[in-house]
C-alpha positions as a Markdown table, in Angstrom:
| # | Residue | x | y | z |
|---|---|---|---|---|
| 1 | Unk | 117.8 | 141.4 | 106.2 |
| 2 | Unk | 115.2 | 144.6 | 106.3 |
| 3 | Unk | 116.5 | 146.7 | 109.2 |
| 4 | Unk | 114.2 | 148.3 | 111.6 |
| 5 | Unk | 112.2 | 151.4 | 111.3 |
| 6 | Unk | 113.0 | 152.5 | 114.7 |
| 7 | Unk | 115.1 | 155.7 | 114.8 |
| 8 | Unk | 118.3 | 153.9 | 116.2 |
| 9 | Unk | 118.6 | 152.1 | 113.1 |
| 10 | Unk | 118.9 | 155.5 | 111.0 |
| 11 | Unk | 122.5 | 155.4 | 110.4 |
| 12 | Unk | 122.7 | 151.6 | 110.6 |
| 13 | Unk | 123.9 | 149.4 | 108.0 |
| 14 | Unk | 124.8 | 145.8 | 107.3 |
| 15 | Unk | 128.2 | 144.3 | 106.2 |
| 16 | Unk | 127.6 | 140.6 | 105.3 |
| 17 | Unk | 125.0 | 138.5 | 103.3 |
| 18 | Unk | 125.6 | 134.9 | 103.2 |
| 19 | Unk | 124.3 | 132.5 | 105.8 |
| 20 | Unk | 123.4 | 128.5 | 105.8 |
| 21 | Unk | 120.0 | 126.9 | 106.8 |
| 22 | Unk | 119.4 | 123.8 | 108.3 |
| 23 | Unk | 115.5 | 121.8 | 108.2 |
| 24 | Unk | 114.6 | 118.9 | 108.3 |
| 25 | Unk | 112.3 | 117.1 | 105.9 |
| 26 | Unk | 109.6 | 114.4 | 106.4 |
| 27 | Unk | 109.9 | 110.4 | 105.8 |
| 28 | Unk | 107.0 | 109.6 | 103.4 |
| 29 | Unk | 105.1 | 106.0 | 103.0 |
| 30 | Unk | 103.2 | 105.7 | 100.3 |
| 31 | Unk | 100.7 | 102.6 | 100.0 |
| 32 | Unk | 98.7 | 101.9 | 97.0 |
| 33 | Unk | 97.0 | 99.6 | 94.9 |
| 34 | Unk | 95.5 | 98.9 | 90.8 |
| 35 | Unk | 93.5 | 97.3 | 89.6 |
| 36 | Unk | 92.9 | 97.0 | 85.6 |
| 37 | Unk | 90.2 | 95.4 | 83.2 |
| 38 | Unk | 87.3 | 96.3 | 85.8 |
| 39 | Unk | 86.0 | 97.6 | 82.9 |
| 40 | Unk | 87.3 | 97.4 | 79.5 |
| 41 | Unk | 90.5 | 99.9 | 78.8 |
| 42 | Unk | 90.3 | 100.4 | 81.8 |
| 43 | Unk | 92.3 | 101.0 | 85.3 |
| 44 | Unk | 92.2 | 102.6 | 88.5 |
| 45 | Unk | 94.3 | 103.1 | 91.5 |
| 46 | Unk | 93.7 | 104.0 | 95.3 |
| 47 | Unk | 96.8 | 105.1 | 97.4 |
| 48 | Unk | 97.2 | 106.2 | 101.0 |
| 49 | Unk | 100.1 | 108.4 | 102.2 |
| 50 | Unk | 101.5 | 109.0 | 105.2 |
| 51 | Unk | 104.2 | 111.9 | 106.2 |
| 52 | Unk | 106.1 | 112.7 | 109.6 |
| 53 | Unk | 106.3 | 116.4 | 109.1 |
| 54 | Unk | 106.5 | 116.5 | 113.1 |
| 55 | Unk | 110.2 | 116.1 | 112.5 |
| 56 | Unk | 110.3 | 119.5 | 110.8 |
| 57 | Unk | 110.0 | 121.8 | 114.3 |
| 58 | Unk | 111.9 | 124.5 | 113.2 |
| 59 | Unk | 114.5 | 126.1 | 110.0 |
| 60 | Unk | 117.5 | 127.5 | 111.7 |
| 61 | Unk | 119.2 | 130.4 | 110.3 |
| 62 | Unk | 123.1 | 130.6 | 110.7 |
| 63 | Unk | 124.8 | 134.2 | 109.2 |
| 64 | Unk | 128.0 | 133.6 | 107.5 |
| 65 | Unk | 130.1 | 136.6 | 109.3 |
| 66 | Unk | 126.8 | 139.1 | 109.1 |
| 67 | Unk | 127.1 | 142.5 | 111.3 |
| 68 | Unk | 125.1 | 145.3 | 111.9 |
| 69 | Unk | 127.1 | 148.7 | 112.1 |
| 70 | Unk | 126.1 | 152.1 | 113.6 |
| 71 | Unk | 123.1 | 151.1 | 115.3 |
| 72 | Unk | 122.2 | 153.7 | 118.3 |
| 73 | Unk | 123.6 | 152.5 | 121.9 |
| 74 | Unk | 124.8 | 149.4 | 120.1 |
| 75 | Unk | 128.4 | 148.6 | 119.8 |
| 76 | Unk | 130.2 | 149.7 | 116.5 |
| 77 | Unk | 129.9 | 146.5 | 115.1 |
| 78 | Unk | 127.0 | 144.1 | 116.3 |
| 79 | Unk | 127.8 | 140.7 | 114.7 |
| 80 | Unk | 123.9 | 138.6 | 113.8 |
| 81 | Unk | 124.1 | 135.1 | 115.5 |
| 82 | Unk | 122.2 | 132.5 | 114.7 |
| 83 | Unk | 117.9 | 132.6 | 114.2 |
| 84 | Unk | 115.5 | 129.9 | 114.9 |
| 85 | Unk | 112.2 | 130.2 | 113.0 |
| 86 | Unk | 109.8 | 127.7 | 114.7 |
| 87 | Unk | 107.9 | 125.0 | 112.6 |
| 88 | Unk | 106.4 | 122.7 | 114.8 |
| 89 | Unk | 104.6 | 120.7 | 112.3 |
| 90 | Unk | 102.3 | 117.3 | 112.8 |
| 91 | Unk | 102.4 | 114.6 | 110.9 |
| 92 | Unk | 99.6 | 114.7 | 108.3 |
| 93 | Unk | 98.3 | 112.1 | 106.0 |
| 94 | Unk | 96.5 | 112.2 | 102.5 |
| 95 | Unk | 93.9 | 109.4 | 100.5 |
| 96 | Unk | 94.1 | 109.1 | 96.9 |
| 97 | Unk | 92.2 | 108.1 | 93.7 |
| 98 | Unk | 92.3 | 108.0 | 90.0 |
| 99 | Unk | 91.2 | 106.7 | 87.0 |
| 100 | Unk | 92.4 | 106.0 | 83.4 |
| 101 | Unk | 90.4 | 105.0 | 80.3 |
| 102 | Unk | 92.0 | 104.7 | 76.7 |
| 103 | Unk | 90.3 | 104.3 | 73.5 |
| 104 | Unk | 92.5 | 103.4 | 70.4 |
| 105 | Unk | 91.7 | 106.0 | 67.4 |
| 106 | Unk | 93.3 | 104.1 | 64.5 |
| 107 | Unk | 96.6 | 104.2 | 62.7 |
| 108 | Unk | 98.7 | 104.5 | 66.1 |
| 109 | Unk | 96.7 | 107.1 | 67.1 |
| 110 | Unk | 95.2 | 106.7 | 71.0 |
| 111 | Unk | 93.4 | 109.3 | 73.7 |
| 112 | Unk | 93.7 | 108.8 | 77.0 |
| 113 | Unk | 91.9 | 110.6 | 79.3 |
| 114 | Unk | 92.0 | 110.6 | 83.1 |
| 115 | Unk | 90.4 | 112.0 | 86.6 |
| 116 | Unk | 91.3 | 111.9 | 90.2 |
| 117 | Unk | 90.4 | 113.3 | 93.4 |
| 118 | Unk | 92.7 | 113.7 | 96.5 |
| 119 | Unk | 91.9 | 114.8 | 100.3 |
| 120 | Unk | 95.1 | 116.2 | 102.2 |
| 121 | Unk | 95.4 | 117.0 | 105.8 |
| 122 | Unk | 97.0 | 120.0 | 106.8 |
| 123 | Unk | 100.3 | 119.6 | 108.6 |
| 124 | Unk | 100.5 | 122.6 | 110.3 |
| 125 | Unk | 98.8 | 123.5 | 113.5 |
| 126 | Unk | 97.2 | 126.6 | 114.4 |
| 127 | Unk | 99.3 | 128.0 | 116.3 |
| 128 | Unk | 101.8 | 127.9 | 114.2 |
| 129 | Unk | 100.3 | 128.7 | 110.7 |
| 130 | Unk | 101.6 | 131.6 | 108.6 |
| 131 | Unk | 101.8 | 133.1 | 105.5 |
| 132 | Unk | 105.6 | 131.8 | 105.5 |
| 133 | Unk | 103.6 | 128.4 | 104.6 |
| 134 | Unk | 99.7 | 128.5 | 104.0 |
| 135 | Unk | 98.6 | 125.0 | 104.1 |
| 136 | Unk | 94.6 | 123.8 | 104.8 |
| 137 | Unk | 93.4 | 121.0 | 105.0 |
| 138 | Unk | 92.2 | 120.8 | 101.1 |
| 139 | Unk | 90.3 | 118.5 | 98.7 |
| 140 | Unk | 92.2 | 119.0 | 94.9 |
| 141 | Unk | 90.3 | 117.4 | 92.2 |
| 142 | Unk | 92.3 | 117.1 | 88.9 |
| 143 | Unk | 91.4 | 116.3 | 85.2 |
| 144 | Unk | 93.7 | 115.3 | 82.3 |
| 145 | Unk | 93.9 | 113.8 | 79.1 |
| 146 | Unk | 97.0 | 112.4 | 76.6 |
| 147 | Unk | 96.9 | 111.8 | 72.9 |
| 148 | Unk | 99.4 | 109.7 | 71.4 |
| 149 | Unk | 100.7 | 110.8 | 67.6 |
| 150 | Unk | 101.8 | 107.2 | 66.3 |
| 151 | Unk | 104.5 | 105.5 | 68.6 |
| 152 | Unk | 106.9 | 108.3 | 69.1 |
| 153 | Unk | 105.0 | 111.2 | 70.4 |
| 154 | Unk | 102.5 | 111.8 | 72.9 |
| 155 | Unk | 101.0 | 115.1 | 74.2 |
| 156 | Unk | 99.6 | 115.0 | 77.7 |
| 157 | Unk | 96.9 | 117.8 | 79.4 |
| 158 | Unk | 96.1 | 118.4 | 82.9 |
| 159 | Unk | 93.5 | 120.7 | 84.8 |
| 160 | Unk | 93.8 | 120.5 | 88.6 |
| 161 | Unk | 91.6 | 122.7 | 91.1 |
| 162 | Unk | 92.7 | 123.3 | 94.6 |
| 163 | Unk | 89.7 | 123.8 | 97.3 |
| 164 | Unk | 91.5 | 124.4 | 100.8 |
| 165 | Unk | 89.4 | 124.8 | 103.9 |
| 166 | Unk | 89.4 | 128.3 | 105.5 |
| 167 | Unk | 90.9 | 128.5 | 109.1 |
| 168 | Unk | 90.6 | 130.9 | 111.8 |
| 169 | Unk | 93.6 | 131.7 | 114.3 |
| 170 | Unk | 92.8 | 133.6 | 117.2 |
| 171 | Unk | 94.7 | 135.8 | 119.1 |
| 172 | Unk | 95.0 | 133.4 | 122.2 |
| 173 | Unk | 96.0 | 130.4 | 120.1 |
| 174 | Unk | 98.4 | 132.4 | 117.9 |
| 175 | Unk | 102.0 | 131.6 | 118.5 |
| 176 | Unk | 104.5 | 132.6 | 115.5 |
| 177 | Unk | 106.7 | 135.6 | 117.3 |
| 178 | Unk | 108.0 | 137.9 | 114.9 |
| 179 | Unk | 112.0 | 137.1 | 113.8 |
| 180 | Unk | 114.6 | 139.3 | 115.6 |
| 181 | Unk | 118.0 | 138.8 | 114.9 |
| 182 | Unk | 119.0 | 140.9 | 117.9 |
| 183 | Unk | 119.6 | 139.1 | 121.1 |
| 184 | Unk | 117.3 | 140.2 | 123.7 |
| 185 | Unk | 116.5 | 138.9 | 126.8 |
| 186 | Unk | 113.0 | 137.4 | 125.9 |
| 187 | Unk | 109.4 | 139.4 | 126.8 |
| 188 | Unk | 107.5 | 138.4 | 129.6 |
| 189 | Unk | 104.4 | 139.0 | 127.1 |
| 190 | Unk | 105.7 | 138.4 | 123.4 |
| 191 | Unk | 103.8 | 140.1 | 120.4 |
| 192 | Unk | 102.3 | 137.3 | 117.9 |
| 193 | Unk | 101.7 | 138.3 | 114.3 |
| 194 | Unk | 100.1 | 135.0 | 112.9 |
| 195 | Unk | 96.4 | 135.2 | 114.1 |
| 196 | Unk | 93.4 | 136.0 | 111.5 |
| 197 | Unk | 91.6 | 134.1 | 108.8 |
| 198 | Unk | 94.0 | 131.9 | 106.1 |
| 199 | Unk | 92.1 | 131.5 | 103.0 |
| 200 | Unk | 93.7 | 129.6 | 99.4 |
| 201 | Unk | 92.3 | 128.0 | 96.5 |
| 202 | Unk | 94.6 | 127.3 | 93.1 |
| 203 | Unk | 94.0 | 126.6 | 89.5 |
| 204 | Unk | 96.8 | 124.2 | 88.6 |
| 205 | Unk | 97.3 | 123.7 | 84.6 |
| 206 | Unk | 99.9 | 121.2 | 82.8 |
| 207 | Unk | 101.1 | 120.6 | 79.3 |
| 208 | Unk | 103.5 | 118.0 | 78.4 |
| 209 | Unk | 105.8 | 116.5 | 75.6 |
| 210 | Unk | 106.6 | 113.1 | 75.8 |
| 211 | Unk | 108.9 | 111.2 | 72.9 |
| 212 | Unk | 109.7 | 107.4 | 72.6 |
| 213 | Unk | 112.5 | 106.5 | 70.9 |
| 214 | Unk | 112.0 | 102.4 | 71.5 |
């Protein structure tokens, strides 16, 4: 851990530097459906999904036999107990499409070349948003293509761009308290360090090497 600035933690150091966390991750239903031959060489495919993130309310931090020594008007050997950093996430949902198209080239060769779109709502509340985990609601539009070399090998392409929506926390919804493994009795007015103006936007590229041995 980085130790305070403060002047009692001069001389202090820390013996120690294993410890376990504990989460817990969302259930995820994912519905969906194809439909091919609209069109000739042709499919495409609409999905819905659905995750409980509200089950992920906090990570909790547990120091394997971590102490702080020589800290100032502490005792000579302060042993770290265990940290909760709060979560509090919402379930969130997302709605999907894409679309295929092949076109046979001759002697085994083929190109196929695809598109989607995908809008995702954020599952993280304002109050609780952070740079520990940006995420906006965001719209991600992708692009990609595949070229298969005969039947054994096939070379896949993807462009993806990432378009979240800026979000403003103030400082009277903010509340993310800052992490202090000391144990303190807790302030009647605690300092939050999560408000301001979250901002992110991604360019997402893929390459791939597929090979068929059938």
């Amino acid at each position: 851990m980085r130790l305070p600035s403060t002047a009692y933690f001069d001389n202090a150091w820390q013996q120690g530097d294993k410890l376990r966390v504990k989460m817990t991750f969302p259930a995820i239903l994912r519905l969906g459906v194809e439909a091919r031959e609209l069109l000739p060489r042709t499919r495409t495919e609409l999905a819905w999904v659905y995750e409980r993130w509200s089950s992920h309310d906090r990570i909790t931090v547990s120091p394997q036999d971590i102490y702080l020594r020589d800290v100032e008007l502490f005792p000579p050997q302060y042993k770290v107990g265990d940290v909760a950093v709060p979560r509090n996430f919402k379930d969130t949902w997302s709605l999907r499409w894409g679309l295929e198209h092949w076109e046979k080239l001759g002697d085994g060769y083929q190109i196929d070349l695809r598109m989607g779109v995908m809008y995702e709502k954020s599952a993280i509340p304002s109050p609780y948003l952070t740079t520990l985990t940006l995420d906006l609601d965001k719209v991600i539009v992708g692009l990609g293509t595949s070229v298969h070399l005969h039947k054994t090998w096939r070379v896949d392409l993807l462009y993806a761009r990432v378009f979240g929506f800026s979000r403003k926390v103030s400082t009277d919804e903010a509340r993310f308290g800052m992490i202090n493994p000391v144990r303190s009795t807790p302030a009647d007015y605690p300092d939050y360090v999560n408000a301001g103006k979250y901002e992110a936007s991604a360019h997402l590229l893929g390459l791939g090497l597929a090979v068929n041995y059938m």
